[in-house]
N, C-alpha and C positions, 0 to 999 in steps of 0.2 A: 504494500500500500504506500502511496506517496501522501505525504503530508500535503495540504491545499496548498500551502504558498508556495511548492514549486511549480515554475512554467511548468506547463506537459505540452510535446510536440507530439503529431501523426506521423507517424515513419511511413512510406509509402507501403502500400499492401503487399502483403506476405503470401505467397501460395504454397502452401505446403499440402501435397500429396491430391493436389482439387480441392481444398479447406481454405478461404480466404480468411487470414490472422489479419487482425490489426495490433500492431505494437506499438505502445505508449512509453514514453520511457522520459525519465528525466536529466537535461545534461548535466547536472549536477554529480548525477550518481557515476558521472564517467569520470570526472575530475575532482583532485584534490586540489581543496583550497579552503585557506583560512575565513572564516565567519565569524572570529570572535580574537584578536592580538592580545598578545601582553601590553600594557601601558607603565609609564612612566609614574614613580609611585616615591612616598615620602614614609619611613617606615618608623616606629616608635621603639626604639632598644626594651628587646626581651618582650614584647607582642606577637600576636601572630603576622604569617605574612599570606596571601594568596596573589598570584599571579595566573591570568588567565590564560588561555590554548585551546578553540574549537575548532575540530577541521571536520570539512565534511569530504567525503571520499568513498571508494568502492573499499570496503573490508578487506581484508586486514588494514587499520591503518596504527600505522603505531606514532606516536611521540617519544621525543627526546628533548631534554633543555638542556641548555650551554649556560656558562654562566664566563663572560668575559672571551668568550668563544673557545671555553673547551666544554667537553662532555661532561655531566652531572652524574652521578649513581645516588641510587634511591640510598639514605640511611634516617638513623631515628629523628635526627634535626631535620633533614629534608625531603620530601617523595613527591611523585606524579601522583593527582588523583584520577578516579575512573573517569574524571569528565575531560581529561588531560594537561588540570590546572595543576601549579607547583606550588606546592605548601611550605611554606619555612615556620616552623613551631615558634622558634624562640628566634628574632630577628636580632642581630648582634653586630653591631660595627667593629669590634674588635674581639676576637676571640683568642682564646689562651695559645691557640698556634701561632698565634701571628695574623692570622686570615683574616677577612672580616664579610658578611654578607652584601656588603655596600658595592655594588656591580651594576654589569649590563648584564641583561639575561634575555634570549632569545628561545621560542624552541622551532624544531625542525619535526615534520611529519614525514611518512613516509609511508606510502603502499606500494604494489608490484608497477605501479606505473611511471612513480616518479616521486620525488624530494621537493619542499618547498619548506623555506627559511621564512620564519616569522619578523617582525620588525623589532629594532633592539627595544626593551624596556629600562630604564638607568632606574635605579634602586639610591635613595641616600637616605642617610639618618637625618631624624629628624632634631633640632638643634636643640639644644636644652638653654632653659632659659636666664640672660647675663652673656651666652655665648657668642 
């Protein structure tokens, strides 16, 4: 079933076997593409953080987030959710490595058709105040 709001085209008629098919289809469902980016965000130290990611695409489609353009692995401070959004538990401009969550973060989709990079989002703390 297609949701109403996408266009539906009439593909020209189908004859299969003497049986005239009509196929509906939507172009959406043949291409991958962002409906929803990450944005540019102001983050409050040791908050949560959500950073959004909707792509619509033919299945399988997976995500990935970069963070300063390398790759992310899911752990307890940070993970994709099912909707493809990256969660930061406890947002932190300086952490005891050294690191700090204060970045650009993009993410990349991908299914058997092709890759598409989302737009950066920049990530900074928010200033505390006197600062």
């Amino acid at each position: 079933l297609m949701p109403p709001y996408y266009p539906t085209y009439l593909h020209p008629l189908l004859f299969l076997r003497g049986v005239c098919t009509e196929l509906y289809f939507s172009p959406l469902h043949y291409l991958l593409a962002f409906t929803l980016e990450p944005s540019d965000h102001t983050a409050v130290q040791e908050q949560p953080l959500a950073l959004d990611c909707r792509v619509e695409g033919i299945p399988p489609v997976s995500i990935t987030w970069r963070k300063n353009g390398l790759p992310m692995a899911d752990s307890e401070g940070s993970f994709t959710l099912a909707n493809g959004s990256l969660y930061l538990a406890h947002f932190q401009k300086l952490k005891d490595d050294g690191s700090s969550d204060e970045a650009e973060y993009d993410c990349m989709a991908r299914n058997r058709f092709g890759l598409v990079v989302s737009r950066k989002a920049r990530i900074q703390a928010a200033s505390k105040r006197g600062e």
